[in-house]
N, C-alpha and C positions, 0 to 999 in steps of 0.2 A: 754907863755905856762905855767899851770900848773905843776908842777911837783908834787907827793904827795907820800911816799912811805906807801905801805897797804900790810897786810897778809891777805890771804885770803882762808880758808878751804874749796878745792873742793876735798878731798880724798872720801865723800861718792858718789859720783857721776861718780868720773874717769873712772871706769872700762865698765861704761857702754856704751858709745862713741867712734867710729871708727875713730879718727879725732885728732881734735885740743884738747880735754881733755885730751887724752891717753899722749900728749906731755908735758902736763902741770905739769901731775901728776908724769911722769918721772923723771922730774924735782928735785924732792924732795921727798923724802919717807915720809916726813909729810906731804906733800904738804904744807907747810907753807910757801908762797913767797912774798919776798921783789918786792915790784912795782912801780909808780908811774902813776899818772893820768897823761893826756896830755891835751894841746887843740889845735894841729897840727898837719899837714897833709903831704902825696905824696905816691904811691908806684911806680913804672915803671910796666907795664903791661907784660904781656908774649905773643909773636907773635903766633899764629898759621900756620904751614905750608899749602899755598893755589897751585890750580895747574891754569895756564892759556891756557884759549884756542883759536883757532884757533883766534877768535874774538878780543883777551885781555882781554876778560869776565874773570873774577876768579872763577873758578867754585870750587863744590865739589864732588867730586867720592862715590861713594857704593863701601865700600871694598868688595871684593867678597869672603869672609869667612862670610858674613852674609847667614843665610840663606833665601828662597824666602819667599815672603812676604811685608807687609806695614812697620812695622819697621825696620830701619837698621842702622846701623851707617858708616858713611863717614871717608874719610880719614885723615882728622883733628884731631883725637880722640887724648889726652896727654896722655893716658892711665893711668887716676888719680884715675880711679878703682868706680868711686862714680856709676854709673848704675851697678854696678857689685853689689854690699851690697845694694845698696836699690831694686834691683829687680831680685835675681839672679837666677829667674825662667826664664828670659829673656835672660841674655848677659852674657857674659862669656868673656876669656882671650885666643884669639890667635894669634899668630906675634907681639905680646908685643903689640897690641893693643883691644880696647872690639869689639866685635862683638855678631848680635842676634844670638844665636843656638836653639832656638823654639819661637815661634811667641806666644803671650797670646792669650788662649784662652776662657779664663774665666773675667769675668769684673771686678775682683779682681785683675789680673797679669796686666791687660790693665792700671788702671789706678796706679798700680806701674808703667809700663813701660813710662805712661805719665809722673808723679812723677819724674822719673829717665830723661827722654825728656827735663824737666824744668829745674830739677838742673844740667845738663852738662855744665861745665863752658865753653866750648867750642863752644856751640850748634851743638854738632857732630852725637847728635842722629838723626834720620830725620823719617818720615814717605810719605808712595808715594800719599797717600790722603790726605788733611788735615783735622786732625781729628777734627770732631765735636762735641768731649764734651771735648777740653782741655779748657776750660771757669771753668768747672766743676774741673775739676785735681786741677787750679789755685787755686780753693777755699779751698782746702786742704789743704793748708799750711799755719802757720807752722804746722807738724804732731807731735801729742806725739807719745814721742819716745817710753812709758810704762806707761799706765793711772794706775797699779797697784802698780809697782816696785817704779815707777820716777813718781808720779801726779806733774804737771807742768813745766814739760819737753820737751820743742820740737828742732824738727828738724826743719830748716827755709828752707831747699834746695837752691834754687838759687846759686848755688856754683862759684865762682868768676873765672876768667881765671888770674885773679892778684892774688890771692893767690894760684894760682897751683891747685884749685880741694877741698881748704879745707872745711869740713864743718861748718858750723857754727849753733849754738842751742840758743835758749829764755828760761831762765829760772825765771819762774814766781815766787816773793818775794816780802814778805811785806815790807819789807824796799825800796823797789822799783827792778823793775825787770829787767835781768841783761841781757845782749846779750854778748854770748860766741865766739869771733870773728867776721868776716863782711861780710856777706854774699853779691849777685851782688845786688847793689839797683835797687828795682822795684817802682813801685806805688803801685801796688797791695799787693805786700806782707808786704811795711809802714803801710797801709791800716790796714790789719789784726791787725798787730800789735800793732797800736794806737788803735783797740778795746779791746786788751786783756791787756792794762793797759799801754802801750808806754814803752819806755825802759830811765832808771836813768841809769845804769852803761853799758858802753861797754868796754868788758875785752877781750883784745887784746893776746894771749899766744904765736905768738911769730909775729917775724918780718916780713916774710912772709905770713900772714896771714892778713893784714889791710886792704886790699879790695879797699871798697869801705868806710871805715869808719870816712872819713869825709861828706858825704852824708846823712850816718846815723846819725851820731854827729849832724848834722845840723837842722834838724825837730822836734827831741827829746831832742836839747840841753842835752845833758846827757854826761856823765865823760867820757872819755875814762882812760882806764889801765892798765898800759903794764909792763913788767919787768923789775926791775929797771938796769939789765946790758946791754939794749939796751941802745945806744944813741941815741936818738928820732930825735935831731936834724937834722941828718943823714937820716932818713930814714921818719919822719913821716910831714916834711916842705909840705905847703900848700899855696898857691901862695895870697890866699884870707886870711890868717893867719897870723899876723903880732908879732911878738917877742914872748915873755914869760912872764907869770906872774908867781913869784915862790913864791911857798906854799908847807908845808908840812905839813902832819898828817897821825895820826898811824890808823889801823880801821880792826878787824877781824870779820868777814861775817860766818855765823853757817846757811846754808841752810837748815837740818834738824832738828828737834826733839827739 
């Protein structure tokens, strides 16, 4: 495995991210963090609670604090809040879980509330039809987060059930473009992403947050880079991953101006 320790300046970006940045920049009031790259893997997954029925079938329930309507959310929900901030025309917070409390009615809320559908790391949002422009929703992503504030900034959605709900973002850079955490691997959203220039660095901000990011690691061969008080070997071992190579080098990263 790699190891490499690097600074890395994301203070002008932190504040703008519900997620994995805000943790980062916590971190350090410079935001100047010691890291190291990896090229290892694992996380343990997180269960969802299911109910069984009469059959042994596993089913899923409609909480019934949804209200009536095509979207709803079932009783699976971790309540990680991610349909709550990307749609919060839609779902809301009650019983310490999300639920819909107005159904979209505009094709602007619709295809948040799809958006929000996708990235549930759970798959707890559901609808009673299945809808026929989520082909379309898919193609959305990643969304910039601010074409004004943040140009080349996105959200990836896809949000992992291994990392608990976190988001993760593509940050587009000429030195090569960096993916902020690991979102659930898809095909579709690799896809996007190898046209918007593939991804050289995956910067991992904290432990909980690796996902899927040897799946990612693996098509884009690209870094990963984590902080250097994690023990990697601990937490980031991958069965297809065989020792370490160890290297070290210093490298500070200026995303704007």
């Amino acid at each position: 495995m790699a190891l490499a320790n690097i600074a890395i300046n994301l203070a002008s970006v932190g504040s703008n991210f519900p997620s994995s940045i805000d943790k980062l920049k916590n971190s350090s009031t410079k935001a100047q963090i010691n890291l190291r790259v990896s090229r290892n893997s694992s996380v343990k997954a997180v269960q969802s609670s299911s109910v069984e029925s009469d059959t042994g079938r596993w089913v899923r329930k409609r909480r019934p604090q949804n209200v009536d309507g095509d979207f709803f959310v079932d009783h699976t929900c971790i309540d990680c809040g991610t349909c709550r901030w990307m749609a919060p025309q839609v779902f809301t917070r009650v019983g310490e879980m999300s639920a819909v409390y107005k159904q979209p009615t505009s094709s602007e809320d619709r295809l948040k509330a799809l958006q929000a559908l996708l990235s549930c790391p759970t798959s707890s949002i559901r609808t009673e039809v299945p809808p026929p422009d989520i082909l379309e929703a898919q193609k959305t992503f990643p969304i910039p987060v601010d074409e004004k504030k943040l140009p080349g900034v996105y959200h990836c959605g896809y949000h992992s059930e291994k990392s608990y709900g976190a988001a993760s973002y593509l940050i587009i850079h000429p030195g090569g473009n960096i993916l902020i955490d690991s979102p659930r691997f898809t095909k579709k959203l690799a896809k996007e992403i190898e046209t918007m220039g593939g991804v050289r660095y995956l910067f991992l901000t904290h432990k909980d947050d690796v996902a899927d990011h040897a799946k990612w690691a693996t098509p884009f061969t690209c870094d990963r880079i984590l902080h250097s008080k994690y023990d990697s070997r601990t937490w980031m071992r991958d069965s297809s991953e065989k020792g370490f190579l160890e290297a070290t080098a210093v490298k500070k990263w200026k995303l704007f101006g």
